[in-house]
Residue frames as qw, qx, qy, qz and C-alpha x, y, z in Angstrom:
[[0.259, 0.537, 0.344, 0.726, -26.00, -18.85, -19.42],
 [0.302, -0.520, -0.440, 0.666, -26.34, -15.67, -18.09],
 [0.428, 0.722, 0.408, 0.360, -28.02, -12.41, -19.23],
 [0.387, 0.301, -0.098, 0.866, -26.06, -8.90, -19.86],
 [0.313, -0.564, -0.494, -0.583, -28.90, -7.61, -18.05],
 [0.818, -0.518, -0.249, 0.003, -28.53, -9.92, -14.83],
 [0.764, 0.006, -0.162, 0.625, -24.93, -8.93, -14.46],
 [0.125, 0.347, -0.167, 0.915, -25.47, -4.92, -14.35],
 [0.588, -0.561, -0.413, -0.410, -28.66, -5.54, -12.05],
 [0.817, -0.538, -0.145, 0.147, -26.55, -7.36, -9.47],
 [0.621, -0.247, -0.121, 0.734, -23.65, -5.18, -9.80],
 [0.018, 0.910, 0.406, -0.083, -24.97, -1.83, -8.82],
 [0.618, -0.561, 0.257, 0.487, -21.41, -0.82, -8.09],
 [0.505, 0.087, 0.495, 0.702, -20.43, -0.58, -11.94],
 [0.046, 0.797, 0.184, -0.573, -20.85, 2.97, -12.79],
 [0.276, 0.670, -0.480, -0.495, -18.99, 2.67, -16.69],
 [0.936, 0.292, -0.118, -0.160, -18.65, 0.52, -19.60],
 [0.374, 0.563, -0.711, 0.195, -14.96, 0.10, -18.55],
 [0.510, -0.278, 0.653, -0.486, -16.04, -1.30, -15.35],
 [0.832, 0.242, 0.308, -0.393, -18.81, -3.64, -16.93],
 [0.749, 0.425, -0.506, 0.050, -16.08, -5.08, -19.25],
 [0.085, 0.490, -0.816, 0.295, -14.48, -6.07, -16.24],
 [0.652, -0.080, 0.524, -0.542, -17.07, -7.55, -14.27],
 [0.907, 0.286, -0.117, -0.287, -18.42, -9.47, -17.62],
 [0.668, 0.508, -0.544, 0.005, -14.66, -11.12, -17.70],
 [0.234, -0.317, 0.770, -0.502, -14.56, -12.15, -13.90],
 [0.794, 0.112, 0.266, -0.534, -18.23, -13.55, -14.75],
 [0.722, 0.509, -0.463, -0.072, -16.31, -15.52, -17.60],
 [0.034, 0.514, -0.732, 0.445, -13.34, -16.50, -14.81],
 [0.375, -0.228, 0.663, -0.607, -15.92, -18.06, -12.50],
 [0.072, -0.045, 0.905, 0.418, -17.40, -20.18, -15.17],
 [0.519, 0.620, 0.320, -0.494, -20.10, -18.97, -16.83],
 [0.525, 0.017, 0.728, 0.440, -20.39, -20.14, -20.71],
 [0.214, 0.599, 0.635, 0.439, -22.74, -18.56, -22.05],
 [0.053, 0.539, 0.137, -0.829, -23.92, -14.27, -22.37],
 [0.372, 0.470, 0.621, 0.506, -26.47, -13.29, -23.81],
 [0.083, 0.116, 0.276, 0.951, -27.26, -9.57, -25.35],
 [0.050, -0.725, -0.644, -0.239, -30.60, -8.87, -24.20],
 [0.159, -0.943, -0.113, 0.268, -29.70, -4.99, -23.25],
 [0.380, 0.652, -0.196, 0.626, -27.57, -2.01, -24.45],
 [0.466, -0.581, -0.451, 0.492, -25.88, -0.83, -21.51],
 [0.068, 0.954, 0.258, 0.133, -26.76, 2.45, -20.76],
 [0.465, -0.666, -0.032, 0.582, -23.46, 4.13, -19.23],
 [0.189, 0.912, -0.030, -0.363, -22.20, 7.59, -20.86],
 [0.046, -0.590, 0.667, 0.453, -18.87, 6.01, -22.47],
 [0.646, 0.253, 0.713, 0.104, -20.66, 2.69, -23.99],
 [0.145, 0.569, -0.228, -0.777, -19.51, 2.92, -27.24],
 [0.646, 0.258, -0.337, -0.634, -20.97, 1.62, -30.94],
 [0.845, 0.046, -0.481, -0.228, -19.39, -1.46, -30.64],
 [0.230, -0.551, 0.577, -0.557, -19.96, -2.25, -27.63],
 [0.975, 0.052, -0.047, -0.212, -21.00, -6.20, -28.59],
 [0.742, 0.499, -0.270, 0.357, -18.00, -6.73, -30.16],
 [0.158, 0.698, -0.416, 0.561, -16.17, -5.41, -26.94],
 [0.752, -0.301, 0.356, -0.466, -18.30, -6.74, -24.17],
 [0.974, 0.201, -0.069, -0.073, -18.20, -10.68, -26.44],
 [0.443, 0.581, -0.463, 0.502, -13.70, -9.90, -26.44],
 [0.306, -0.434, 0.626, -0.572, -14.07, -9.49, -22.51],
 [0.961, -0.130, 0.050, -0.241, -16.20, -12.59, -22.45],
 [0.893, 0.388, -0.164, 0.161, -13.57, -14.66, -24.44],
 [0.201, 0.655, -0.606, 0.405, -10.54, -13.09, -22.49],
 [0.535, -0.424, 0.585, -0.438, -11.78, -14.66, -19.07],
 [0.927, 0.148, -0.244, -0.242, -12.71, -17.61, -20.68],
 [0.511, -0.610, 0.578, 0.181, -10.09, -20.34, -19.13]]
């Protein structure tokens, strides 16, 4: 399991929520099962439902 937290921490590089939907589905790719929600990400385009978007990128990488 990994938190949503630990993923924008160690990737300083991601600068938008489009970015950070990618990253979260590579993080999926490389087998990681589990994400959990313990932050909003802060970036200027992160929009309402940005669970429901972030959980969709999980589930795409998923193999």
């Amino acid at each position: 399991m990994i938190n949503l937290s630990q993923i924008i921490i160690t990737n300083p590089q991601v600068k938008s929520f489009k970015q950070l939907l990618e990253v979260v589905e590579q993080e999926a790719k490389h087998g990681t099962l589990h994400l959990q929600f313990d932050v909003k990400p802060d970036y200027r385009d992160t929009p309402r439902n940005w669970e429901f978007l972030i959980e969709a990128a999980f589930y795409r990488g998923q193999p």
